[in-house]
N, C-alpha and C positions, 0 to 999 in steps of 0.2 A: 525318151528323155523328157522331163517334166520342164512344163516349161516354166518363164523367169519369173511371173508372176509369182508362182507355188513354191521359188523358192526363199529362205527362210534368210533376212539380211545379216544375220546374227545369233548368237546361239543364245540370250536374252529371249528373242522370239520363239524358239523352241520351247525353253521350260515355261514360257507364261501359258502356250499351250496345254501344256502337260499338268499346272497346277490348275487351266479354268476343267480340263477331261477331270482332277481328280475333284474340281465342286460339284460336278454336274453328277459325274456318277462313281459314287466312291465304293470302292470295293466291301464288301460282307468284313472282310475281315484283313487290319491293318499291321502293316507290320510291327510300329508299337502297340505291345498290348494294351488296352483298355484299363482306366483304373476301374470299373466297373468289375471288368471278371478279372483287375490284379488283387482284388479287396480279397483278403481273408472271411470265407463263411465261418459264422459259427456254430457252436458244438452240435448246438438243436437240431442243425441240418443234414443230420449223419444219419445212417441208418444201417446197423448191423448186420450181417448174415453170416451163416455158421453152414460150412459145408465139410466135406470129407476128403483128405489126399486122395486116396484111392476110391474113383467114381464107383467103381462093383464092390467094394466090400464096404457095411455100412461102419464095420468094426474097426475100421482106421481112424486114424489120428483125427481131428474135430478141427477144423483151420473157422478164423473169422474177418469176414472184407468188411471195414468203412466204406459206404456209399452214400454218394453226395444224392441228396434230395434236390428238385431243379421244380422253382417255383417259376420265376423271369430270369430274362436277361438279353444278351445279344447271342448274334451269332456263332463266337466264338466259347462261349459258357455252352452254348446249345451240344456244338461238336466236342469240347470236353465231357459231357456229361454224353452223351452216345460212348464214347473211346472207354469211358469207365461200364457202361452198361454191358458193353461187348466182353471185357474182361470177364465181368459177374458172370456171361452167360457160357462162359469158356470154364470158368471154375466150378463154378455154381453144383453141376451142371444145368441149366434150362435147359429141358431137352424140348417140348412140345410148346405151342403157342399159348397154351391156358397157363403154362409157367412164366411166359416170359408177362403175358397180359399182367397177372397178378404181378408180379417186379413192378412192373411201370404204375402200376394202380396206388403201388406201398410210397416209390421214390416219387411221384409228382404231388406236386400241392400249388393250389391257388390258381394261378389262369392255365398253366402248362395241365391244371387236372381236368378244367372246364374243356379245355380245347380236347380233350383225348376223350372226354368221354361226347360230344358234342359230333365230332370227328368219326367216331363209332357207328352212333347210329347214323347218319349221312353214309359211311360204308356200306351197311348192312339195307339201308334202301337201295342203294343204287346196286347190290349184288342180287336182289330178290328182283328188280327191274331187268336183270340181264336171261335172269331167268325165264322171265317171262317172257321176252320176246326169243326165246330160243338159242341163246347165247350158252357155253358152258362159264358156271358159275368159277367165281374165286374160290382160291385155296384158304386154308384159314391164315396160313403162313404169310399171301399173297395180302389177304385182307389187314394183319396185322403192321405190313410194311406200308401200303396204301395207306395208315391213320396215321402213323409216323411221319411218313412224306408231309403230309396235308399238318402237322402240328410243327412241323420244321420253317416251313412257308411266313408262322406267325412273328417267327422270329427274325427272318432275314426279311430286311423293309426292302430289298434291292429287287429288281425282276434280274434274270440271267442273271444271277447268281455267279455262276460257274465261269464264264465266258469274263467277265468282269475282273474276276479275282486272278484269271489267268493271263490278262492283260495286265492287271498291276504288279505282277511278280515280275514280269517280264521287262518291262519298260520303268516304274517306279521304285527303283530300289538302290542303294547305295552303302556301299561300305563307308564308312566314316564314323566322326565322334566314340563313341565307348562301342561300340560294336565292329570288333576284331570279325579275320577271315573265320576262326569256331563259331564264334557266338552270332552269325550273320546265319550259317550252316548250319548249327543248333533251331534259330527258328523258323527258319525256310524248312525243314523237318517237319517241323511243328505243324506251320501251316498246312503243309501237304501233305499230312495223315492226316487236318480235317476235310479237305475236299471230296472224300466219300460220302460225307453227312451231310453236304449240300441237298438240296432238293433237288431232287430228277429234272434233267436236262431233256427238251425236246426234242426231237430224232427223226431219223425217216422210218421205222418202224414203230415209232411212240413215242415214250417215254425211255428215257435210257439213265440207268444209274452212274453216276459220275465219277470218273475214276482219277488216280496221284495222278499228279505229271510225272512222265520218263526220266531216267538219267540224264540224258541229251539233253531235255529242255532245260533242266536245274543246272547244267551245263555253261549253257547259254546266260542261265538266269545269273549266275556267278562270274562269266563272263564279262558282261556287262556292267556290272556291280561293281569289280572292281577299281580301285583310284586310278585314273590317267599316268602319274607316274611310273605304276607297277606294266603299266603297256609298253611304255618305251624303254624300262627294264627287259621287258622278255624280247622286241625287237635287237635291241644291244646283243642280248646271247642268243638271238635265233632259235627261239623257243615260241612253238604257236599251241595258242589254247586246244586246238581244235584234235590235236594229237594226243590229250589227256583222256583220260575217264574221268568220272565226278571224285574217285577218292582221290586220285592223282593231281587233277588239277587242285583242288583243296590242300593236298600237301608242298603242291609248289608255293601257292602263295601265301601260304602260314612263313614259310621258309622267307619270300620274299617281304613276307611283311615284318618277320623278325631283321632281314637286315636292313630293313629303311628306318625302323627304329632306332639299331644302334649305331648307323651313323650320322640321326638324326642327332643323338645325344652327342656323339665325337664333337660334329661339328658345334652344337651350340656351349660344351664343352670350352672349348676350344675359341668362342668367342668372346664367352667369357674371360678367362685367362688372356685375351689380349686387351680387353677393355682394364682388367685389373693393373696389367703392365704400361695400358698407356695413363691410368691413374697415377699409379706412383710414379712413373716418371717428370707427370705436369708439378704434381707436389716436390718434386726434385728440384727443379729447374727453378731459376731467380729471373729477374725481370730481360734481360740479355738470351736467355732459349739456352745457356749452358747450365750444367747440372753439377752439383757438388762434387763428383766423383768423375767431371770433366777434367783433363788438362791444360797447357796453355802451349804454347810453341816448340817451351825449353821442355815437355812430359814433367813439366810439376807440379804436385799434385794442388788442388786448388786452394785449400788451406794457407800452403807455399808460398802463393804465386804476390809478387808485389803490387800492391795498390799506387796505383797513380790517381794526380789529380786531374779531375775533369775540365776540360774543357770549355764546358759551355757554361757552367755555374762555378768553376771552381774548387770544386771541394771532394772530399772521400767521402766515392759510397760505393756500392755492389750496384752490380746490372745496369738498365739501362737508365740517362740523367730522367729526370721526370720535366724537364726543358727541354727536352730534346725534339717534342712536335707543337711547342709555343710559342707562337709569333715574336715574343720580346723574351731576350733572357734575364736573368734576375739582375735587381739593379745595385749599384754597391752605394747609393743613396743611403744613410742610413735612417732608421724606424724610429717616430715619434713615439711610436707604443710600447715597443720591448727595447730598441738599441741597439746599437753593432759595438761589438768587442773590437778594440784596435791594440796591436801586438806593441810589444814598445819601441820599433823601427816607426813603424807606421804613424805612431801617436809623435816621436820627435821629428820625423819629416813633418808633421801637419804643423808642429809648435813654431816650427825654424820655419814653415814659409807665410805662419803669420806674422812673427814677429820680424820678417824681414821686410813687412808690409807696412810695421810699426815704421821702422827704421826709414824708410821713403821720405817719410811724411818730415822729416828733420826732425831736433832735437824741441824740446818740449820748451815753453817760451813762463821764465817765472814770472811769478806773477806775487803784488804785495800785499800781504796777511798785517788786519788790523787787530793788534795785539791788546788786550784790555786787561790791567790787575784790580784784584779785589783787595782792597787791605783792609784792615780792620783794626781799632785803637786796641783792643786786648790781642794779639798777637803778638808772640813773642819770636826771639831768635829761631828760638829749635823747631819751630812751629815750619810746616811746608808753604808755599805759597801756593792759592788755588788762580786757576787762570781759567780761559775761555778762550780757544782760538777758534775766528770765524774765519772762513776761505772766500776772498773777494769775487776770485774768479775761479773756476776748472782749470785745471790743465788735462791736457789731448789725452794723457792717459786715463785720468779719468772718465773721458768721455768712450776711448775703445775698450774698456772691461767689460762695459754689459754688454758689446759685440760680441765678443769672444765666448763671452759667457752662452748667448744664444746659438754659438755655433756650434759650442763643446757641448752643448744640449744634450741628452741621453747618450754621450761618449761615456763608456768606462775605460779604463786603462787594466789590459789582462797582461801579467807578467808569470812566463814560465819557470816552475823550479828548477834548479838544476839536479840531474837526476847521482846521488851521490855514487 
């Protein structure tokens, strides 16, 4: 049992791990490709060869291979361009090493030619040193694969190489974003036709050429990979990874990744259409939470249904009063600004209890008007007489009109037609 210190408080702790392992030593070759070797070469870097269908007769048909010339690059350019060399030399035919030399001499240019020819002679000392001290010399085949090793080396900047890239398949990898269960399994392929072109791995017998990973491990590696939910999928139906093969487990969770998909859509489907419906319902609905298409007690439709007056303001409206959560309700004060309309009950209740206010006060007390005539020696009979009467004193009625007058202030009098 490991103990508590070593173990991990949280699965944040784990991946910080995992992203400082992939600063420190990052694999040869990633699972996103490179834009380096996604870049499209150009035409110049092509080089034609013209070979025969049938290897023994030279009288067949004349076939011709594009091959890529490899000046630089990384890693993964390196073992593309071997994967197409090996083809050439399957077609071609290459049979001997002075055929395959010449190939390589034609398709490299620039550092990848310095290094090979550089790499050459460094071989051929060190096979004429083994001679000398009594050793049997390299094969030419041997010697040819020896300069390759050592031109491979220039391109991968990593040491252990191999070990590296088998750890990050393993432990670094993840289904997600645009890469489905195929296209996860399309470049795990990929990858693992180039690990033969790594440079030779050290052994207990030497040097040892480095070989795909197994079924089993790409197993594992796909295992792993997969999203968390598709795990507690296969525990549901009691279904374990470890009973598949590699095509079988791949066609289970193509399967399983197609139906997470499509009830991934149902469902947001489907939430959709509720969010829609609970839209048009709120635009249904009036200030009260009932909906046009609601009823009322009696099932009549709302249209129907009779308006009463409110309570708290008095008056006809729909939904709920808009006084309903304010301190003071409306005041029947009427407005120096706009007015209150008064019905014509209302205006002769108001008339009859001022003038009964009038009536209190007693009868109005006369009072004597100093009468003055104008005459004039040319006036005649038919002629009017003009006068001037001046008022000695008020009387009380004159003194309560301008009251009334400031009461009845912005009063109108609204009188209903009769509807014929």
């Amino acid at each position: 049992m490991a103990p508590n210190y070593s173990k991990h408080k949280d699965a944040s702790q784990a991946s910080d791990r995992f992203i400082q392992h992939m600063a420190s030593d990052p694999p040869p070759i990633k699972f996103i490709r490179s834009e380096r070797a996604a870049k499209t070469p150009d035409d110049s870097m092509y080089h034609e060869f013209e070979f025969h269908i049938d290897k023994n007769d030279k009288k067949s048909t004349k076939m011709s291979k594009k091959m890529l010339m490899f000046e630089n690059g990384d890693a993964e350019m390196w073992c593309d361009w071997r994967i197409e060399f090996d083809d050439l030399v399957q077609l071609a035919p290459l049979k001997t090493t002075d055929q395959k030399t010449n190939a390589v001499l034609t398709l490299f240019k620039g550092k990848a030619l310095q290094h090979f020819k550089e790499f050459s002679r460094s071989i051929e000392q060190v096979n004429r040193e083994r001679i000398d001290s009594g050793k049997t010399a390299w094969s030419e085949e041997r010697k040819f694969s020896e300069i390759l090793d050592k031109v491979a080396k220039e391109f991968f900047p990593v040491k252990h190489a191999y070990r590296r890239q088998c750890f990050y398949l393993r432990y670094h990898l993840y289904i997600s974003g645009k890469f489905g269960v195929r296209e996860f399994m399309a470049r795990l392929h990929r990858i693992n036709a180039c690990i033969p072109y790594f440079p030779r791995k050290n052994g207990v017998n030497g040097r040892v050429v480095c070989t795909r990973l197994p079924d089993d491990e790409l197993c594992d590696i796909l295992n792993l990979a997969k999203k968390p939910e598709w795990t507690i999928k296969m525990l549901e139906a009691n279904q374990d990874p470890y009973d598949y093969d590699l095509h079988g487990l791949t066609e289970y969770l193509e399967r399983l990744e197609t139906a997470t998909a499509i009830q991934a859509k149902n469902a947001s489907t489907t939430k959709k259409d509720d969010n829609n419906n609970s839209n048009s319902k709120r635009k249904r609905n009036n200030g009260n939470g009932n909906g046009k298409s609601s009823t009322n007690d009696n099932n009549q439709p709302y249209k129907k249904q009779k308006r009463t007056r409110c309570a708290i303001c008095n008056k006809y409206h729909k939904g709920e009063c808009y006084f309903k959560n304010k301190k003071e309700p409306p005041s029947d004060k009427p407005s120096n600004k706009t007015g209150n309309k008064f019905t014509v009950k209302e205006y002769a209740h108001l008339m009859q209890a001022m003038m009964s206010n009038v009536e209190t006060r007693g009868p109005s007390k006369k009072t004597k008007r100093n009468i003055k005539f104008n005459t004039s020696q040319d006036t005649s009979d038919d002629e009017e007489q003009n006068f001037n009467v001046t008022a000695l004193e008020s009387s009380d009625e004159e003194i309560e009109r301008p009251k009334m007058c400031n009461i009845l202030k912005g009063m109108t009098l609204q009188s209903k037609k009769k509807k014929d």
